[in-house]
C-alpha positions in Angstrom: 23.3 0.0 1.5 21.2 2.6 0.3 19.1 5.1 2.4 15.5 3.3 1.5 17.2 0.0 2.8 18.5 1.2 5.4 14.9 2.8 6.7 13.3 -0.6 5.5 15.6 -2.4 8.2 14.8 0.7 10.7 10.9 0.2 10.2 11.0 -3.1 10.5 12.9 -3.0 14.1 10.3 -0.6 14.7 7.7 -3.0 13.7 8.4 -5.4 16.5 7.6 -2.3 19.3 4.7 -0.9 17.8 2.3 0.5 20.8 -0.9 -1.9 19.9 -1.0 -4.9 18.2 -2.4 -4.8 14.7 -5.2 -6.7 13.8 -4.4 -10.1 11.6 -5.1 -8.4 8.0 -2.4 -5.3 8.9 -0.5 -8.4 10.2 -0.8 -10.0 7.0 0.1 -7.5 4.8 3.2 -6.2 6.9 4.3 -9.5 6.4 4.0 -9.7 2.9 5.7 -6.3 2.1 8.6 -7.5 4.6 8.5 -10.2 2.3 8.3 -8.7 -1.4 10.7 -6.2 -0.2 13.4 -8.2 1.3 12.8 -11.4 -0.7 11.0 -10.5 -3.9 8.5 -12.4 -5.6 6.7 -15.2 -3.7 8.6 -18.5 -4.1 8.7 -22.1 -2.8 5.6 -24.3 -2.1 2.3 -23.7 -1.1 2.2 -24.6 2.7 -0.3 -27.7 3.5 -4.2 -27.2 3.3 -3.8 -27.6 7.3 -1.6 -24.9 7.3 -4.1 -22.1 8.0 -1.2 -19.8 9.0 1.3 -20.7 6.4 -1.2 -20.8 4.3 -2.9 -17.0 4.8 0.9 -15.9 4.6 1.9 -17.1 1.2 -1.4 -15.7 -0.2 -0.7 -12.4 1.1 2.6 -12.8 -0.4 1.6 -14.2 -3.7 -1.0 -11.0 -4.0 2.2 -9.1 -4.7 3.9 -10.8 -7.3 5.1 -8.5 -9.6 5.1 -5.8 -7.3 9.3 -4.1 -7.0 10.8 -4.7 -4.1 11.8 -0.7 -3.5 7.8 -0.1 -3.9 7.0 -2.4 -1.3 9.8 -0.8 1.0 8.4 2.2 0.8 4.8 0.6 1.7 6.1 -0.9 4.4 8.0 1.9 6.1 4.8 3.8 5.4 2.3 1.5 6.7 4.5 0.7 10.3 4.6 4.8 10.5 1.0 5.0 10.0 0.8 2.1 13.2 3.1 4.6 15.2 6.2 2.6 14.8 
């Protein structure tokens, strides 16, 4: 496993004690970087119209189609240092 991996993995642990709470759009988009960097490019179905949830977590997905799965790594680790994980 390489060494950004491996800190993507730490981060995210981290993610799960971070001090405060984030507010729903930092939510969102630690979400979808876990997402574009562990999984890649957004895939499967749209969730259900009454999905509001499902639904606001495939967009933020979808927004970063394209985007390399190292790059978002390294935004993620980033962004949960930056929310003192």
């Amino acid at each position: 496993m390489s060494d950004l991996n491996l800190k993507f993995e730490e981060a995210a642990k981290k993610a799960l004690d971070l001090p405060e709470r984030p507010d729903n759009d930092t939510l969102l988009k630690l979400y979808a970087l876990y997402k574009q960097g562990s999984a890649g490019d957004v895939s499967g179905p749209k969730p259900g119209f009454f999905d509001f949830v499902g639904t606001a977590k495939y967009e933020a997905w979808a927004k970063l189609k394209g985007t390399k799965p190292e790059e978002a790594q390294q935004k993620y680790i980033d962004l949960v240092k930056k929310l003192g994980g």
